[in-house]
C-alpha positions as CSV (number, residue, x, y, z in Angstrom):
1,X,45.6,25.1,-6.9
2,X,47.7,28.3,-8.6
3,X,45.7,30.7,-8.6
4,X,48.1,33.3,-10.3
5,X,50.5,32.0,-12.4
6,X,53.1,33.7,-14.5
7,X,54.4,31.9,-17.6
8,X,57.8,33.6,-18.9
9,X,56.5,36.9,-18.6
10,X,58.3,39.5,-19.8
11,X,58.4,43.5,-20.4
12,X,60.4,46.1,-22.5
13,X,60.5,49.7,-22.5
14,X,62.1,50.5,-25.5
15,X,65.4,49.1,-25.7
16,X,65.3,47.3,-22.0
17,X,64.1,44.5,-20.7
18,X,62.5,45.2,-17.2
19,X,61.2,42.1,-16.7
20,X,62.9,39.2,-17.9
21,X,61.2,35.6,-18.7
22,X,59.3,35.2,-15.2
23,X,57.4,32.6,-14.4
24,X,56.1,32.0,-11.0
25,X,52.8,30.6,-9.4
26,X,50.9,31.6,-6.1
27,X,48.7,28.7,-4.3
28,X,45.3,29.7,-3.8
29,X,45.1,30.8,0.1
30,X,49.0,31.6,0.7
31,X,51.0,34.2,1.6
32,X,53.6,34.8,-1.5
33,X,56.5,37.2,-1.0
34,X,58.0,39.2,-4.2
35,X,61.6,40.6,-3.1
36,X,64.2,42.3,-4.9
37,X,67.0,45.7,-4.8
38,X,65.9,48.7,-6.5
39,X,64.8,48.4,-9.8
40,X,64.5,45.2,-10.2
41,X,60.9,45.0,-11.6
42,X,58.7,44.4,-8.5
43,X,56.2,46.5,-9.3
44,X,56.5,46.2,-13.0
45,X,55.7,42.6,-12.2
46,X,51.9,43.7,-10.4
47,X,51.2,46.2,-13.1
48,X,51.6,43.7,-15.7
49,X,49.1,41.8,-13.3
50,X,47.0,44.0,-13.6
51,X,47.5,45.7,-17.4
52,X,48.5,48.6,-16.0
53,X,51.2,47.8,-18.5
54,X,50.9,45.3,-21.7
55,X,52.6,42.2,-21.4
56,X,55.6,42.2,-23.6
57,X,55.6,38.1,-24.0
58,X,54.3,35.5,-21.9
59,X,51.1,35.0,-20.2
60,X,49.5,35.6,-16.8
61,X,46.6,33.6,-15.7
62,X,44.2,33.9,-12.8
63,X,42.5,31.1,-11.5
64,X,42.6,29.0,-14.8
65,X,41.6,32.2,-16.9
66,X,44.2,33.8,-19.7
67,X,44.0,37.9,-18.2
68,X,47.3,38.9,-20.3
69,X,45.1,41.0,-22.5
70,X,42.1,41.7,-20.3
71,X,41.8,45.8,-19.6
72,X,42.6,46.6,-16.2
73,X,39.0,46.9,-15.3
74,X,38.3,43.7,-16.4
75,X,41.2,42.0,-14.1
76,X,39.6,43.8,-10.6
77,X,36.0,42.6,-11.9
78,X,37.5,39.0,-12.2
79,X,38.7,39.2,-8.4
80,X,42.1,40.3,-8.5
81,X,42.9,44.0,-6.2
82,X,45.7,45.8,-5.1
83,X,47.3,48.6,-3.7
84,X,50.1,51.1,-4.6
85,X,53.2,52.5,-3.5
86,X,52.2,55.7,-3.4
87,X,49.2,56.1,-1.5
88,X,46.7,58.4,-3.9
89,X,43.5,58.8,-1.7
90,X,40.5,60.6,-2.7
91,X,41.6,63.7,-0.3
92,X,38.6,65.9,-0.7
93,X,36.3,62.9,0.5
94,X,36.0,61.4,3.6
95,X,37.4,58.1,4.3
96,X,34.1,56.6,4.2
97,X,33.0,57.7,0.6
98,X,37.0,56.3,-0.1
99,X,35.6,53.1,0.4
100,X,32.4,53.1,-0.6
101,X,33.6,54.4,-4.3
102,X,35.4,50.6,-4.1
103,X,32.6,48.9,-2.8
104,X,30.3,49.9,-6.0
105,X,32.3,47.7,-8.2
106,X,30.0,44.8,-7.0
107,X,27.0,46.6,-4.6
108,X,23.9,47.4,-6.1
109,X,23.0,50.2,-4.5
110,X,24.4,52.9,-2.2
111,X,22.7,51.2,1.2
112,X,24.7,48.1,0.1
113,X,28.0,49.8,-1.0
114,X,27.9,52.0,2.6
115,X,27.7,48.5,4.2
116,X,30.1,47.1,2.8
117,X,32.5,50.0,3.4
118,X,31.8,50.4,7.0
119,X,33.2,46.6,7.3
120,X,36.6,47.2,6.1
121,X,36.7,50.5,7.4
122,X,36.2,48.4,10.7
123,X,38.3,45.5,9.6
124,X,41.3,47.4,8.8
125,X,40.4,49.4,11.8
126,X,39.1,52.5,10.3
127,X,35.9,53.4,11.8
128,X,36.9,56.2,14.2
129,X,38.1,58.1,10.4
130,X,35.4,57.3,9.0
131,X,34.2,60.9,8.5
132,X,37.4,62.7,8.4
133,X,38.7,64.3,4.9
134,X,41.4,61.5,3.4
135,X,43.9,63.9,3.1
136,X,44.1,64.8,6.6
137,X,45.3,60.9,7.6
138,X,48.8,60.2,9.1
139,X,50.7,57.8,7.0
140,X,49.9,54.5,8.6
141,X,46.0,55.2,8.3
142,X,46.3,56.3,4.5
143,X,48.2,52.9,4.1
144,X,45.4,51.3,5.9
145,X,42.8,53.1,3.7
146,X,44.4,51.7,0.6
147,X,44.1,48.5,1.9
148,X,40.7,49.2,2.9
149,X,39.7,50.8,-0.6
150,X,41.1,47.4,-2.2
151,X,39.2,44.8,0.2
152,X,36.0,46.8,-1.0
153,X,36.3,45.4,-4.4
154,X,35.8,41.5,-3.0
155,X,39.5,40.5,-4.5
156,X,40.2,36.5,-4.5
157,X,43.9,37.8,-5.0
158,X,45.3,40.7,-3.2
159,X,48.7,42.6,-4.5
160,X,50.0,44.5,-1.8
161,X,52.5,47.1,-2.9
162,X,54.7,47.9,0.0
163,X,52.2,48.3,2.0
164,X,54.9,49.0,5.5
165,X,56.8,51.2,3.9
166,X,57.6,54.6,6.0
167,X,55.9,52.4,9.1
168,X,57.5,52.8,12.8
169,X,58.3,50.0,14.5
170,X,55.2,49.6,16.2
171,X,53.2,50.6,12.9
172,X,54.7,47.3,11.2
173,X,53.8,45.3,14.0
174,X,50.1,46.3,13.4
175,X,50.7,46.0,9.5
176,X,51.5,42.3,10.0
177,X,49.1,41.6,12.0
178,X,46.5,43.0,9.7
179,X,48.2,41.1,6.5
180,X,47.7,37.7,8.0
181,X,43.9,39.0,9.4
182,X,43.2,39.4,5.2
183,X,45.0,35.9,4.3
184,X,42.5,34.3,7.2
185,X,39.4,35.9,5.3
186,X,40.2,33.8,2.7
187,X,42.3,36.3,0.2
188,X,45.1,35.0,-1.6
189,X,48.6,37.6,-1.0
190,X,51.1,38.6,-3.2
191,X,53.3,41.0,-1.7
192,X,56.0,43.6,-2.8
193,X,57.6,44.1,0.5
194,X,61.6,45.4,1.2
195,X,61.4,45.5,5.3
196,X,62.6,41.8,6.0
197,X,60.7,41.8,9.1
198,X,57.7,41.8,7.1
199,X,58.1,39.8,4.3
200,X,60.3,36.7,6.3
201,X,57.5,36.7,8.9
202,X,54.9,36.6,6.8
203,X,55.4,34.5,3.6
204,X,54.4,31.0,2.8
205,X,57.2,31.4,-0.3
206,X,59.2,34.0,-0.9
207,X,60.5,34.8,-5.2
208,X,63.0,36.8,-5.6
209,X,64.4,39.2,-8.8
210,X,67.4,41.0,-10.2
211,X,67.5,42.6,-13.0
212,X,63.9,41.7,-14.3
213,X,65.5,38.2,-13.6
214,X,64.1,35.2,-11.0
215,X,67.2,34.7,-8.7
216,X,65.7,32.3,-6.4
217,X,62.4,31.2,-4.9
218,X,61.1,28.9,-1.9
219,X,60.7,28.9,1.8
220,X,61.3,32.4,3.3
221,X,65.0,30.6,5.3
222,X,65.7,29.2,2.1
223,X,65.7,32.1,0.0
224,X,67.3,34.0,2.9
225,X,70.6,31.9,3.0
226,X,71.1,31.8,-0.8
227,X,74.4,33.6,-2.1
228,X,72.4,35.0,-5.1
229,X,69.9,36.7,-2.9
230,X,72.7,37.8,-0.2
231,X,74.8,39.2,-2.9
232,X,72.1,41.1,-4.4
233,X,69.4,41.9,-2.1
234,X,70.2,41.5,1.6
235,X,73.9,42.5,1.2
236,X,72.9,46.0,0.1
237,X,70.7,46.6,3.0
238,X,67.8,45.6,1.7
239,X,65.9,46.6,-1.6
240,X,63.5,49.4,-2.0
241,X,61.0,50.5,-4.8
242,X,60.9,49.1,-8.4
């Protein structure tokens, strides 16, 4: 069963088109890799997900549900969470009250919400943080604390926005492992991801963009071989941020 799908969605800012008729859907319980060079509407695509931005045309559904015009606050309520490029922390609060400020989208109380945030503190291995200030986290934790932060809000679907990004070698290994530790909980992935490692060893399926425009899409040595994606993506050393 899709439990996102994308039906020719499309957005403009003013006079261009940064996304351009996609349509895509992600199978409840998979791993589903979004790829693509610089600007090519990656992260346009998970903040029209998530009405961060207005759909231009098209629709996006979640788990049999129209959400194309549901407020942002409606979508994470529904089970849908996600992270950012740019990690934004709470600094002034410990990593613990990060998390439990998530967890009171569905606890009832602060015993419950505290509970609840000392699990995924410990799940996205956490806990020894879990009283330091935010802002004092080196940049692996902070991603890690995102992820956290999201996890606390019970998604179905999680969006991960480059989550490895500015990881060292051993840093990704760790962020791998810790992707495929959510999809085994039973979250569904979408993921915005430029370091090949990551994305090929990871995804179920693999989409890929240019231009606001689906290239190609399938199995992660599929996509990988075509000339499309070679010319545009992995020819230019990889993408980045969109």
């Amino acid at each position: 069963m899709a439990i996102i799908e994308l039906k020719g969605v499309s957005k403009n800012f003013g006079g261009l088109r940064a996304v351009d008729n996609v349509s895509f859907k992600v199978q409840e319980g998979e791993i589903f890799g979004l790829i693509g060079p610089n600007g090519s509407g990656k992260t346009t695509i998970f903040n029209l997900i998530s009405h961060f931005f207005p759909v231009s045309a098209g629709q996006v559904i979640f788990a049999g549900t129209d959400i194309t015009r549901l407020k942002t606050h409606q979508i994470c309520a529904l089970g849908v969470g996600r992270t950012f490029q740019v990690v934004r922390p709470l600094k002034r609060m410990t990593v613990l009250d990060n998390v439990i400020s998530s967890a009171f989208l569905r606890a009832d109380g602060m015993r419950r919400a505290r509970e609840q945030a000392e699990k995924w503190l410990d799940f996205c291995n956490l806990t020894p943080y879990s009283g330091q200030l935010a802002r004092g986290l080196p940049i692996a934790s902070r991603k890690r604390l995102e992820i956290a932060r999201a996890l606390a809000t019970a998604p179905k679907v999680l969006l991960l926005d480059e989550t490895a990004a500015g990881l060292n070698p051993g840093e990704l290994d760790e962020a791998i492992e810790l992707i495929k530790k959510i999809r085994e909980s039973g979250v569904t992935i979408l993921i915005v991801e430029h370091i090949m490692k990551v994305i090929m060893s990871i995804s179920d399926r693999i989409h890929c963009i240019n231009h606001g425009q689906t290239i190609a899409e399938g199995e992660p040595r599929d996509v990988a071989k075509d000339p499309k994606v070679i010319e545009a993506y992995l020819g230019h050393g990889g993408g980045g941020h969109a």
